[in-house]
N, C-alpha and C positions, 0 to 999 in steps of 0.2 A: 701642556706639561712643561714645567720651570726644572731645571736638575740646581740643586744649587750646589756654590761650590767646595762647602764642606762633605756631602755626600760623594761629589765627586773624587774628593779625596781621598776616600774610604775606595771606593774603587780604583782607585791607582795604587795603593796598598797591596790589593787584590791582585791588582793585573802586574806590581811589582814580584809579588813572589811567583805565581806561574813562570813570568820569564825567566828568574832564578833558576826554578825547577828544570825550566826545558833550555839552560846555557844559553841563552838568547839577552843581547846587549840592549837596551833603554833606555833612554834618559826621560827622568821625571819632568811632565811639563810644570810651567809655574802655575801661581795663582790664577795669572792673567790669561794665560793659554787654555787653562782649565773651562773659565767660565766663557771662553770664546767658543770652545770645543761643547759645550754643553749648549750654547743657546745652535750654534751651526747646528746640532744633531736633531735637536727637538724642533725644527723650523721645517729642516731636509728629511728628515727620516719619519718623525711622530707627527708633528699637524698640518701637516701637508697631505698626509694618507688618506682617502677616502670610507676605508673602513677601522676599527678597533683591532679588529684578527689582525691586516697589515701591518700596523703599528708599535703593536707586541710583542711582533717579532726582532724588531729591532729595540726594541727597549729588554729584551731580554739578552740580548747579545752586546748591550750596552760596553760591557766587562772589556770585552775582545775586541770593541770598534775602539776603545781608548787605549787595549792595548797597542793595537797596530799604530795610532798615534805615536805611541812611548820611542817604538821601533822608527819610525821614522823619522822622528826628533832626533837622534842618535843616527841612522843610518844618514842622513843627508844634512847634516851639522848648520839646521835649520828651524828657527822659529815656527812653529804650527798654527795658522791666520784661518784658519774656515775656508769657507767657498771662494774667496776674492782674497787672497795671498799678495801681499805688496810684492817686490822685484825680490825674486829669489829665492821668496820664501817657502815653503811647505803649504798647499793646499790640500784642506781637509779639517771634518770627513767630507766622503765626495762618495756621490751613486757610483759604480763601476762600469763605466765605459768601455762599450767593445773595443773600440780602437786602445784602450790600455794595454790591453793583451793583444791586439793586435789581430781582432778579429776580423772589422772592418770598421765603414765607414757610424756604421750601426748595429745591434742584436737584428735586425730584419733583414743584414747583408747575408743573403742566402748565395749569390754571386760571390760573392768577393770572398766567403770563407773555399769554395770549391774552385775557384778561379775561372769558371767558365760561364756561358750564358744559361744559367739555370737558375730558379725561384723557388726550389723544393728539395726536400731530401729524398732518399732514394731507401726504402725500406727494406727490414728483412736482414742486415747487415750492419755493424758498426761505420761509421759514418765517423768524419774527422769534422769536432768542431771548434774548439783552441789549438788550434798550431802554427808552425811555422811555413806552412807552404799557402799561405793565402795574400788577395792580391797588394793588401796594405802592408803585408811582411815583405812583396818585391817579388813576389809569384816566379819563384826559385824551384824549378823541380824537383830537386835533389831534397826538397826540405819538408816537401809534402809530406803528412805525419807524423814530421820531429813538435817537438816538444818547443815551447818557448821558454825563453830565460828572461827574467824580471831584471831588470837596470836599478842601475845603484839609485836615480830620481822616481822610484814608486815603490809601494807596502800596497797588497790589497787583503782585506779580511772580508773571506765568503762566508754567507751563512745561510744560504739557502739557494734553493735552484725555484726556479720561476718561466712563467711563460707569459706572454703580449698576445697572444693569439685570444682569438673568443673562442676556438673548442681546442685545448692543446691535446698533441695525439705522440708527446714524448712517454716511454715507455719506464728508460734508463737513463744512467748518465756513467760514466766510467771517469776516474782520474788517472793518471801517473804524474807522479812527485816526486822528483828527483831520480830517476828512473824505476821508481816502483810502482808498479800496479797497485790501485786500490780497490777494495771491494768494489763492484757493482752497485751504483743508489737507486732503489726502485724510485720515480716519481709518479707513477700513472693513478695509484689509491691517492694522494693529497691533492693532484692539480684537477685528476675529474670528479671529483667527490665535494670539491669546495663551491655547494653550487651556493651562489647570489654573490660572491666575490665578482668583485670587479678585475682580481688578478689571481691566479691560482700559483701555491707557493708549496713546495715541498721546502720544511725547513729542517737543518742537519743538526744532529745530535753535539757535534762541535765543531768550531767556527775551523777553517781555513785559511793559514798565514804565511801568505807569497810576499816574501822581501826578496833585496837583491842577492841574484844569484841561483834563487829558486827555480831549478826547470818545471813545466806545466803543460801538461798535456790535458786535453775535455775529448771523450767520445762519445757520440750520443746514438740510442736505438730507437729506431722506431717502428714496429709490429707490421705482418701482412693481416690485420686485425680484420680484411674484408675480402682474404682471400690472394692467392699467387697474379693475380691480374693487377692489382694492386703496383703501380710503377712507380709514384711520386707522393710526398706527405707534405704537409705547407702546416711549420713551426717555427715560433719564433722563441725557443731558449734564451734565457736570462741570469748571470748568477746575481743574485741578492744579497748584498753586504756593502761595507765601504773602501773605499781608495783614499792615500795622500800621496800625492805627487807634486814636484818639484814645477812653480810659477812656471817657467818657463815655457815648459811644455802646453802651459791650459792658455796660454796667448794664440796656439795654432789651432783656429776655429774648425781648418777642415787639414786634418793628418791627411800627407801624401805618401807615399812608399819611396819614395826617395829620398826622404831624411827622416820616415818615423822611426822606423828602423836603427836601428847601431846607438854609433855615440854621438848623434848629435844632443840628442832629446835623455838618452840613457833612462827610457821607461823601460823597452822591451826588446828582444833580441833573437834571430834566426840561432837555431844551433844544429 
C-alpha cells in the first residue's frame, strides 16, 4: 500500500478540523513531512503485518495516527522524520513502547510493572497496569496507582488494545484520563474469538490522544475463569496505535529509572 501525497492531504484537512473542534493546537506538516509520514506508516504499520485483519486496523485509524503527528509537530517545535529522526527531531509514527509510558523494560515486563519478583497477574481483582509506581518509573511507593503524566517530548494515539500471548486470558481494561474514569472496555469476545490471527486485537471505537500533560492511568482484569483456586494468570497486554517522540530520547536503547523519569528525557512523568 502506497498513500500518496495528495490523499494525504485531504486527511490533514480532516484531522485539521477535528482538532479545531476539540481546541487542540496543530501544526500542518509540509509536503515533504507528509509523504515521509505516509511511506514510515505503510512500511511500519501496513506491510509489515502478517495478516490483512492487522493491517486494517491501522489503516483505518490512518486519520488519528496523522493527527497525533499534527500535535506533535506543534507540541515539540519539531520537524516530523519517520522511524530514524536526525538530532532533535520528532520521531514518528513509531509502535508504542512500554517504556514510553513507562511501563517497563517491555509489554512482557510482568516484574517491573508490579515491582516485585513475579511473571503473572493475580486474578479476580483490578490489577494496576500503566502507572506510576513501576520499577522504570523509580519504584516510588507512594506512586503505586497514580496515574502517569506524558512529557512535553511524546504524543501517543491508541487505537486498540491487544495481546503477545498465544491464549490471552484479559477480560477488561479500564482507563482514567485526567482523572476521570472511563467506561470499562470488554476485550475477552475480540482477542479469544479471533482465531488463525497471529495477534488477537480488540479495536476502539475512537482512537486515544495522550500529549503533554495528559495524565494516564491502564487497569487490567482478569477472571477466576477456572475457579477461586486460581492464583496467577500469565498476559501480556499491548496498546496498539502510534507514538512521536522527541530524537533524543530513541538514542537510549535500554531506559533506566534514573533518567527515564522527569525532565531529562521529558517522555513521561511520576504524579
Amino acid at each position: 500500500m502506497s498513500i500518496s501525497e495528495g490523499t494525504l492531504q485531504g486527511y490533514q484537512d480532516e484531522a485539521r478540523q477535528l482538532a479545531d473542534d476539540l481546541a487542540i493546537v496543530t501544526s500542518d506538516l509540509t509536503g515533504k513531512e507528509l509523504t515521509r509520514f505516509g511511506r514510515s506508516y505503510s512500511r511500519q504499520f501496513v506491510r509489515a503485518l502478517p495478516t490483512r485483519a492487522m493491517a486494517d486496523i491501522h489503516i483505518r485509524h490512518i486519520k488519528e495516527g496523522l493527527l497525533g503527528a499534527m500535535i506533535a509537530k506543534s507540541q515539540m517545535k519539531a520537524e516530523i522524520q519517520g522511524e530514524t529522526p536526525g538530532s532533535n527531531k520528532v520521531g514518528g509514527p513509531l509502535p508504542i513502547r512500554a517504556c514510553y509510558l513507562g511501563v517497563g523494560e517491555d509489554w512482557e515486563d510482568i516484574d517491573g510493572i508490579y515491582d516485585s519478583l513475579r511473571q503473572t497477574w493475580a486474578p479476580g481483582t483490578a490489577q494496576n497496569w500503566i502507572h506510576a509506581g513501576t520499577r522504570l518509573m523509580g519504584s516510588v511507593a507512594a506512586s503505586v496507582g497514580n496515574a502517569v503524566r506524558i512529557g512535553e517530548n511524546a504524543v501517543h494515539v491508541i487505537y486498540g488494545l491487544s495481546s503477545i500471548h498465544a491464549s490471552p486470558k484479559l477480560e477488561s481494561v479500564q482507563f482514567t484520563i485526567d482523572g476521570k474514569t472511563k467506561p470499562s472496555i470488554y476485550c475477552g469476545w475480540a482477542q479469544k474469538h479471533a482465531m488463525g490471527h497471529t495477534q488477537r486485537i480488540k479495536e476502539l471505537d475512537n482512537a486515544i490522544i495522550l500529549r503533554e500533560d495528559t495524565t494516564f492511568k491502564a487497569e487490567v482484569f482478569f477472571s477466576r475463569a477456572f475457579g477461586a483456586t486460581v492464583t496467577e494468570v500469565l498476559d501480556f497486554p499491548v496498546l496498539y496505535g502510534v507514538s512521536y517522540v522527541k530524537e533524543p530520547a530513541m538514542r537510549e536503547l535500554v531506559p533506566v529509572a534514573a533518567t527515564w523519569s522527569g525532565a531529562v528525557f521529558e517522555i513521561v512523568h511520576r504524579t
